[in-house]
ZADO-1210 file (C-alpha; in nm, 4 decimals, padded with zeros to 6 digits):
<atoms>
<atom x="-01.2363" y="00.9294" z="01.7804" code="UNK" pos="1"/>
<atom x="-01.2871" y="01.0971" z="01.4300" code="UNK" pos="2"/>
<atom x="-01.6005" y="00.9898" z="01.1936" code="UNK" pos="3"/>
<atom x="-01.6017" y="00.8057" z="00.9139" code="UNK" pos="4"/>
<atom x="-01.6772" y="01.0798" z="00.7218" code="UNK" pos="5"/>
<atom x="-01.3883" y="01.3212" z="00.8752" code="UNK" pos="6"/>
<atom x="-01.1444" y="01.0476" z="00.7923" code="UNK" pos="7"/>
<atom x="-01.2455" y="01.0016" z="00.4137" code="UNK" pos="8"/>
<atom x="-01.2310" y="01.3932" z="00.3831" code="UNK" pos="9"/>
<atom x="-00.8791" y="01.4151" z="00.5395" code="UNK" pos="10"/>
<atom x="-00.7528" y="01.1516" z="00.3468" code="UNK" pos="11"/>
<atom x="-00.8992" y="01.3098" z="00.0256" code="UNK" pos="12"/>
<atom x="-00.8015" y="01.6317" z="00.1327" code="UNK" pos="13"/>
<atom x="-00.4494" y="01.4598" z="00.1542" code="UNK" pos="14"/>
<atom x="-00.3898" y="01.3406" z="-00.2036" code="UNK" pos="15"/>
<atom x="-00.0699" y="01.2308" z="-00.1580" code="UNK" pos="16"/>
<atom x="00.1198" y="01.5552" z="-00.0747" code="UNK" pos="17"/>
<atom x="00.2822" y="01.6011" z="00.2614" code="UNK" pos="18"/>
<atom x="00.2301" y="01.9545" z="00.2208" code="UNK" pos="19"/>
<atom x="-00.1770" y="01.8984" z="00.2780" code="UNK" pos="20"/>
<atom x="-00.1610" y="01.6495" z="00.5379" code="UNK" pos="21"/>
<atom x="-00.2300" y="01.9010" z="00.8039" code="UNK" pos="22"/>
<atom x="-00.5701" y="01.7063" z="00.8740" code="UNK" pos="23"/>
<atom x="-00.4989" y="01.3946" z="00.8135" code="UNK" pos="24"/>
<atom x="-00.2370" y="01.4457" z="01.1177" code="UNK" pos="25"/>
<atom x="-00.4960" y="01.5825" z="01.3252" code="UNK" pos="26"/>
<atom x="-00.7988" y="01.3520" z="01.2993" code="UNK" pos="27"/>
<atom x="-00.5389" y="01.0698" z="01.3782" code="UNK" pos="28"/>
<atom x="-00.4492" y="01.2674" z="01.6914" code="UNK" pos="29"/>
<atom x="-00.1042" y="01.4433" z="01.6311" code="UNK" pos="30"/>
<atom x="-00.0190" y="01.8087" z="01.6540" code="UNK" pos="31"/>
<atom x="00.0129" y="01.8649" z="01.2527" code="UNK" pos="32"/>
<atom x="00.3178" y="02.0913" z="01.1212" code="UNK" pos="33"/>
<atom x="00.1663" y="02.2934" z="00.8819" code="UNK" pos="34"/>
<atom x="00.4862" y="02.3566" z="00.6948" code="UNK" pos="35"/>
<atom x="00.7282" y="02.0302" z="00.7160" code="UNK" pos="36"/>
<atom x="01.0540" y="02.0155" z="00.5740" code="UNK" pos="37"/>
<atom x="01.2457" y="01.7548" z="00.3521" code="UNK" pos="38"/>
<atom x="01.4288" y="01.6067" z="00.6453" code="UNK" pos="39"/>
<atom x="01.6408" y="01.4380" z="00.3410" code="UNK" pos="40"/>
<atom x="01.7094" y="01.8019" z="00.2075" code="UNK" pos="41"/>
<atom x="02.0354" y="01.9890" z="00.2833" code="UNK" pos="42"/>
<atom x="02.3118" y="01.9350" z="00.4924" code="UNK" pos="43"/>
<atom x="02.4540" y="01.5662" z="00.5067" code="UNK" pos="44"/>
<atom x="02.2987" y="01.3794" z="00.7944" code="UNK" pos="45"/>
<atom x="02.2645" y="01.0546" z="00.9050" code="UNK" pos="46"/>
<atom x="01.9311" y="00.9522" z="00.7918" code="UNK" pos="47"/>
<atom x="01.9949" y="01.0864" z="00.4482" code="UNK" pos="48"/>
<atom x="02.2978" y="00.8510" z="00.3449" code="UNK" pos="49"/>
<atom x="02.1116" y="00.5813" z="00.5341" code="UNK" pos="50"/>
<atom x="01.8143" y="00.6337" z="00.2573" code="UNK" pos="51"/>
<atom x="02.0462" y="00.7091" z="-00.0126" code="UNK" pos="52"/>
<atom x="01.9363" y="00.7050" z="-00.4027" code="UNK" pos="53"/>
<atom x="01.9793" y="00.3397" z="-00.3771" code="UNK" pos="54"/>
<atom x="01.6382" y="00.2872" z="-00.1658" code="UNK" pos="55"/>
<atom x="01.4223" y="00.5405" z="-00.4186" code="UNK" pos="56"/>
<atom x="01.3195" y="00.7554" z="-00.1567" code="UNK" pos="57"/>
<atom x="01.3170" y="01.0838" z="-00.2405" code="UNK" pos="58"/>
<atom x="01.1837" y="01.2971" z="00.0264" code="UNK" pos="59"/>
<atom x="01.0578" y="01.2393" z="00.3775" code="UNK" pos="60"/>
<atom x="00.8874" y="01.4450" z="00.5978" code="UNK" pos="61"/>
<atom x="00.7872" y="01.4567" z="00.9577" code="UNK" pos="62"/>
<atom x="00.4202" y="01.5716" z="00.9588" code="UNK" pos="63"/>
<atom x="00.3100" y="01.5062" z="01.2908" code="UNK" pos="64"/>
<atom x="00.3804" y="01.4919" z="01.6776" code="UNK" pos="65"/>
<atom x="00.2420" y="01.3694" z="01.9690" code="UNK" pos="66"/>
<atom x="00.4095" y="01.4380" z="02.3005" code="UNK" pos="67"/>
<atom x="00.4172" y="01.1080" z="02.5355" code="UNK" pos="68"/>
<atom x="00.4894" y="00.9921" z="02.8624" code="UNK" pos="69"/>
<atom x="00.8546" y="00.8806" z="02.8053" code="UNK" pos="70"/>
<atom x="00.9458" y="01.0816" z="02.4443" code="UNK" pos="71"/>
<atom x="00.7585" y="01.1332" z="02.1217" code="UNK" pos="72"/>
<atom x="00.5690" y="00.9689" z="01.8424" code="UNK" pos="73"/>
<atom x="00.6288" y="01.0915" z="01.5125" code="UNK" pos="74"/>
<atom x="00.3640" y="01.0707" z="01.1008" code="UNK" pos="75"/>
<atom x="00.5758" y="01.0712" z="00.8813" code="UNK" pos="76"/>
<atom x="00.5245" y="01.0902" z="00.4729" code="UNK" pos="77"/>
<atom x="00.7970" y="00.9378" z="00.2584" code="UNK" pos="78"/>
<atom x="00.7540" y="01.0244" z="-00.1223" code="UNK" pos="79"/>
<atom x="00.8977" y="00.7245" z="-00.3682" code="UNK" pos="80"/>
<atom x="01.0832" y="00.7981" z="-00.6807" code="UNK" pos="81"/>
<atom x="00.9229" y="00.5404" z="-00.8503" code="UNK" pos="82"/>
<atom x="00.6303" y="00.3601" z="-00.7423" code="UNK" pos="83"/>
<atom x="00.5780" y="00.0352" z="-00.9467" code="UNK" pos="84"/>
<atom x="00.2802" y="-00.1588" z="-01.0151" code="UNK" pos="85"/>
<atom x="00.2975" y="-00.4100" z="-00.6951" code="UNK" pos="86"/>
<atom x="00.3448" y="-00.3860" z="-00.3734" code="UNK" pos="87"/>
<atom x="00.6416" y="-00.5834" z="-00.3558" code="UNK" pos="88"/>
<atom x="00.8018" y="-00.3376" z="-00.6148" code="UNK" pos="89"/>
<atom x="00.7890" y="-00.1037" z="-00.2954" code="UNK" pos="90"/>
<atom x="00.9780" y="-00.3638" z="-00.0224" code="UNK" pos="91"/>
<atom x="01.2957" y="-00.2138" z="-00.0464" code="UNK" pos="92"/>
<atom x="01.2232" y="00.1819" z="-00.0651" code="UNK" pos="93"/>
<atom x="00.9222" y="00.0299" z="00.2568" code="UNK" pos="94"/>
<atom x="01.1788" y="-00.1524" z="00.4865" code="UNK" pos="95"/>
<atom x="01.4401" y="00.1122" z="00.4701" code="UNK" pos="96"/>
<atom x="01.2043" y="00.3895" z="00.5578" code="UNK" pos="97"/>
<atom x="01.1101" y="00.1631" z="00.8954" code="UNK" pos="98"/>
<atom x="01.4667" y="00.1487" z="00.9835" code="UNK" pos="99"/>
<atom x="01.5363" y="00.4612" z="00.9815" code="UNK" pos="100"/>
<atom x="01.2715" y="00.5383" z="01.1776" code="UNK" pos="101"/>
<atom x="01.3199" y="00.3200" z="01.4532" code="UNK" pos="102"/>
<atom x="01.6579" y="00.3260" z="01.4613" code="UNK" pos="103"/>
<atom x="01.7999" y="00.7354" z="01.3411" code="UNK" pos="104"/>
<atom x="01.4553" y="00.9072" z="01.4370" code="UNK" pos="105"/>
<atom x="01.4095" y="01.0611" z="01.7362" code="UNK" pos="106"/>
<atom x="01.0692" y="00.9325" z="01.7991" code="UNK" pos="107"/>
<atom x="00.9412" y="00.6363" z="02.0387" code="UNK" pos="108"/>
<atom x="00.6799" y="00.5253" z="01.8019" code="UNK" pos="109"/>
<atom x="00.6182" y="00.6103" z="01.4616" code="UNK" pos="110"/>
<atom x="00.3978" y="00.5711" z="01.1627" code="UNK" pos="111"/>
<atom x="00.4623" y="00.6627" z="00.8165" code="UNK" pos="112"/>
<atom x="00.2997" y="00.6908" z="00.4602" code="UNK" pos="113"/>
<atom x="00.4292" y="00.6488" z="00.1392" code="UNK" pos="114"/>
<atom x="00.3346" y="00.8344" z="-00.1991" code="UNK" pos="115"/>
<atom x="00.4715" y="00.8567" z="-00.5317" code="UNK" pos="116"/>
<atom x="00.6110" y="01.1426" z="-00.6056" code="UNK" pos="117"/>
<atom x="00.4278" y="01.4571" z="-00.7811" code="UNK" pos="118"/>
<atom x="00.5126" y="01.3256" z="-01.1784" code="UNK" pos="119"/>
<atom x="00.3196" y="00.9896" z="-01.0980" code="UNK" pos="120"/>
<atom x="-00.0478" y="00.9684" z="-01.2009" code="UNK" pos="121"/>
<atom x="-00.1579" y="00.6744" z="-00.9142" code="UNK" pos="122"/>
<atom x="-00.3576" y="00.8044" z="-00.6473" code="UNK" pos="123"/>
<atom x="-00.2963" y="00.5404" z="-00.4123" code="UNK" pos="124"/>
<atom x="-00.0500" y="00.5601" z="-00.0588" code="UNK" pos="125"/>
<atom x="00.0709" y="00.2887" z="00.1834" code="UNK" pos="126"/>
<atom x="00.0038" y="00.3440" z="00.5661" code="UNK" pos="127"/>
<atom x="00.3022" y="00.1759" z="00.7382" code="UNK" pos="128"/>
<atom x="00.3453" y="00.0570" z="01.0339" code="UNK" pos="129"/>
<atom x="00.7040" y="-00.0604" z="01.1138" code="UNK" pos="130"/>
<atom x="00.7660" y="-00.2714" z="01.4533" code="UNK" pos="131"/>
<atom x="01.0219" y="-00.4130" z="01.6358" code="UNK" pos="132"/>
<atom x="01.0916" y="-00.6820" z="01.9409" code="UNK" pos="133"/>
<atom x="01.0333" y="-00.3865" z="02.1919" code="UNK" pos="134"/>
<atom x="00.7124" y="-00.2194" z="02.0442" code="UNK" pos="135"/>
<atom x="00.4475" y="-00.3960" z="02.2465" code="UNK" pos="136"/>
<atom x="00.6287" y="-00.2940" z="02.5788" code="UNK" pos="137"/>
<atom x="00.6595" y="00.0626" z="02.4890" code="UNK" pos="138"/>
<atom x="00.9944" y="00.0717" z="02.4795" code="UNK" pos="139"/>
<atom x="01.2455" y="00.2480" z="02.1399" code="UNK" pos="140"/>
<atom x="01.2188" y="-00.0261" z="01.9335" code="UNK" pos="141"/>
<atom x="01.5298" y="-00.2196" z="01.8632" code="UNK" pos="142"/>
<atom x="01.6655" y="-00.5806" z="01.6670" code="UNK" pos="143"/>
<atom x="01.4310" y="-00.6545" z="01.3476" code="UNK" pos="144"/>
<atom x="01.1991" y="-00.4284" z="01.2184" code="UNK" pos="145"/>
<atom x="00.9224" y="-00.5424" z="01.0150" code="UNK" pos="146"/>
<atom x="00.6437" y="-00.3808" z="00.9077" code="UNK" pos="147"/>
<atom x="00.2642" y="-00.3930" z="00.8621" code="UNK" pos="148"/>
<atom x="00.0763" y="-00.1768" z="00.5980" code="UNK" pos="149"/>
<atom x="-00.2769" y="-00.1105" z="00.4219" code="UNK" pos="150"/>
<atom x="-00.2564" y="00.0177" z="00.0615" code="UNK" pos="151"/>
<atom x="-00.5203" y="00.3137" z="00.0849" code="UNK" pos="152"/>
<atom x="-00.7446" y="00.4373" z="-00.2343" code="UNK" pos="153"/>
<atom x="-00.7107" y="00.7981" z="-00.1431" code="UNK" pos="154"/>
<atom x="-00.9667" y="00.9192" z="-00.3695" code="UNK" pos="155"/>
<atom x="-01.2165" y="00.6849" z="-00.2420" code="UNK" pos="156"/>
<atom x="-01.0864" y="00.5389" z="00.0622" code="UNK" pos="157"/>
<atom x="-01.2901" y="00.1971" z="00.1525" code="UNK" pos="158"/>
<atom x="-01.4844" y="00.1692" z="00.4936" code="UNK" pos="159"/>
<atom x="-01.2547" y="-00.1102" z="00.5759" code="UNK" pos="160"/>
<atom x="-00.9489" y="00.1937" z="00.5398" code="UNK" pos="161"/>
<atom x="-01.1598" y="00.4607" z="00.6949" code="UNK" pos="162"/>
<atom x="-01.2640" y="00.2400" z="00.9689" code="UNK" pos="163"/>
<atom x="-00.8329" y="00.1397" z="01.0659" code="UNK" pos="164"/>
<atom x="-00.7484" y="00.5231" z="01.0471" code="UNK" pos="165"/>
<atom x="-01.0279" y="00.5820" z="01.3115" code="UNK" pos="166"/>
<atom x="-00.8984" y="00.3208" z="01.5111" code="UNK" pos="167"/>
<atom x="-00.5619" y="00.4346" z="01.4753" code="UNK" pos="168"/>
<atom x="-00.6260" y="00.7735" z="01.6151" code="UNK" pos="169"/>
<atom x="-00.4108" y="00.8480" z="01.9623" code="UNK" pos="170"/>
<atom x="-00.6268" y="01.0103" z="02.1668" code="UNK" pos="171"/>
<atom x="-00.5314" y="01.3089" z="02.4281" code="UNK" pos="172"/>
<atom x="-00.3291" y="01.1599" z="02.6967" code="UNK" pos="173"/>
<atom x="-00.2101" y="00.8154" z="02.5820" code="UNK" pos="174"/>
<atom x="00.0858" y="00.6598" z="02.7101" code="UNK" pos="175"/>
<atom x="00.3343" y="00.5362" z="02.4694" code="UNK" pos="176"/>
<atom x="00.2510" y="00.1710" z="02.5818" code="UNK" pos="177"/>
<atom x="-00.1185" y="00.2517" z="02.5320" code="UNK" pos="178"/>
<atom x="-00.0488" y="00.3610" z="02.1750" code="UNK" pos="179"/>
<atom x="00.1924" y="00.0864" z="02.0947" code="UNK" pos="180"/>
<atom x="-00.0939" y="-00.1428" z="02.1444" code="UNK" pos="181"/>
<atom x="-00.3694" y="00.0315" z="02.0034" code="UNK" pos="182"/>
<atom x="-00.1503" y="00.0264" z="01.6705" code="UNK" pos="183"/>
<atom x="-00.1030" y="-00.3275" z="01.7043" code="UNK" pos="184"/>
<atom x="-00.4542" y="-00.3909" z="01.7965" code="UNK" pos="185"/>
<atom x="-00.5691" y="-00.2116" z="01.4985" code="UNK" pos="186"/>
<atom x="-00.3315" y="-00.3733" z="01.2321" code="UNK" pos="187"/>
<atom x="-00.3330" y="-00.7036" z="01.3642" code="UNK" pos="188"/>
<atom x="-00.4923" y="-00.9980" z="01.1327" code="UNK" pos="189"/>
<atom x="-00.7185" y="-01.1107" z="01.3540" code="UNK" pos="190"/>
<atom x="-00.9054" y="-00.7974" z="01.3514" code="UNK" pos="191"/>
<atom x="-00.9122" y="-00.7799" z="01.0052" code="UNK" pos="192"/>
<atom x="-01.0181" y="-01.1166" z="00.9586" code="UNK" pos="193"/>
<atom x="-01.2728" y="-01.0330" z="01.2258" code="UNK" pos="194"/>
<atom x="-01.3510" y="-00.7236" z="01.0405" code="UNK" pos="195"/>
<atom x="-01.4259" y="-00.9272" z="00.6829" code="UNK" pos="196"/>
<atom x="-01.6590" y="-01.1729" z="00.8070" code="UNK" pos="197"/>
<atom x="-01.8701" y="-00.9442" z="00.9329" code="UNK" pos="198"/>
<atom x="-01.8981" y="-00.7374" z="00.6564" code="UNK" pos="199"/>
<atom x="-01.9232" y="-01.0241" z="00.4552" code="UNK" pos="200"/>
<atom x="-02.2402" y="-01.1350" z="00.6404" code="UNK" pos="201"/>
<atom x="-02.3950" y="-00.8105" z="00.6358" code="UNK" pos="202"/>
<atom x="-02.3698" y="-00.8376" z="00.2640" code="UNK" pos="203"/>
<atom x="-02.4692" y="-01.1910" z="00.2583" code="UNK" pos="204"/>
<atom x="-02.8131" y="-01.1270" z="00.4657" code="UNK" pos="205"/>
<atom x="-02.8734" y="-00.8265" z="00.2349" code="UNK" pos="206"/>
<atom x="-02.8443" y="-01.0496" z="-00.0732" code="UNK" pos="207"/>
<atom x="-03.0587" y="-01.3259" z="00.1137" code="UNK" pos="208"/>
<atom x="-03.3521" y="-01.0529" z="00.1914" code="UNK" pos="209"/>
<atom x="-03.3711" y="-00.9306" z="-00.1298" code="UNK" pos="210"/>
<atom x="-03.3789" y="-01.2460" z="-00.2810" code="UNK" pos="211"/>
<atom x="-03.6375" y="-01.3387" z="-00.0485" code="UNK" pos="212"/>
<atom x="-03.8666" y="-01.0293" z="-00.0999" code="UNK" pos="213"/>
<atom x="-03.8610" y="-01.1235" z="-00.4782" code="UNK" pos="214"/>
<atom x="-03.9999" y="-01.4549" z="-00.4408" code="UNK" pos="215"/>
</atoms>
């Protein structure tokens, strides 16, 4: 499992541009592709009328691989035409890119981020997660996809972020069922409820012993 501090440099490192993501693929365990293509470039394809102009996605790339049991499981960076100023001004371009990952891609499993493009000033990116009925049994997914996602400060990512990306990270030798549920494990409310409190009482004994020491 990467550090802390390996994560926050990766993601910095990242910046939004799928053509530096070559460690941020790594420390979450894939094989990076240090050169990835606009898979919504050139020749007509499938995927690309699927996420046509209507959806705002400009450009996706596949980033990162890791070789499973039963297939593949694919990182993915999606880069928005237009990012907005709330996250729900991102639904459409967010649900479309999960669809077409679970349903046109050839992966098992995937993950994806999404950036505004290179004209836009925020410095902010959405780690996705998109599942489906079958995900927990390791299966392709298939009926309803819906999605789960963190909205990551990736100039100064917060523990909170830093601490999901470590627990995100496949290590060597996973199955696909075994990475299916660490993803779910990882993104799932419970943990980050579990994940708040304590933090939240670390900071509340700090206040209490300072306020104690002054008295």
């Amino acid at each position: 499992m990467p550090t802390l501090s390996e994560v926050a440099d990766a993601i910095t490192q990242f910046g939004g541009d799928p053509q530096r993501a070559t460690t941020l693929a790594s420390v979450l365990g894939f094989q990076p592709y240090h050169t990835p293509a606009d898979l919504l470039g050139g020749r007509t394809t499938p995927l690309n009328q699927f996420l046509d102009a209507r959806f705002g996605v400009r450009q996706l790339f596949r980033v990162g691989a890791i070789n499973v049991d039963s297939g593949s499981v694919g990182l993915y960076v999606a880069v928005l035409d237009d990012w907005g100023n709330r996250s729900v001004d991102r639904d459409r371009s967010r649900r479309r890119v999960a669809r077409a990952l679970v349903e046109l891609e050839r992966d098992a499993r995937s993950l994806f981020i999404m950036v505004p493009n290179a004209l836009q000033t925020r410095r902010e990116a959405e780690l996705v997660l998109p599942r489906s009925a079958a995900d927990l049994r390791g299966q392709k997914g298939g009926g309803v996809v819906s999605t789960v996602r963190a909205l990551v400060d990736l100039q100064e990512p917060s523990r909170f972020h830093r601490e999901l990306l470590c627990e995100l990270s496949a290590r060597p030798g996973t199955s696909l069922l075994g990475i299916s549920q660490q993803w779910q494990k990882a993104f799932s409310v419970e943990t980050a409820t579990r994940k708040f409190h304590q933090e939240y009482a670390k900071v509340r004994d700090r206040i209490f012993e300072t306020l104690k020491a002054t008295t």
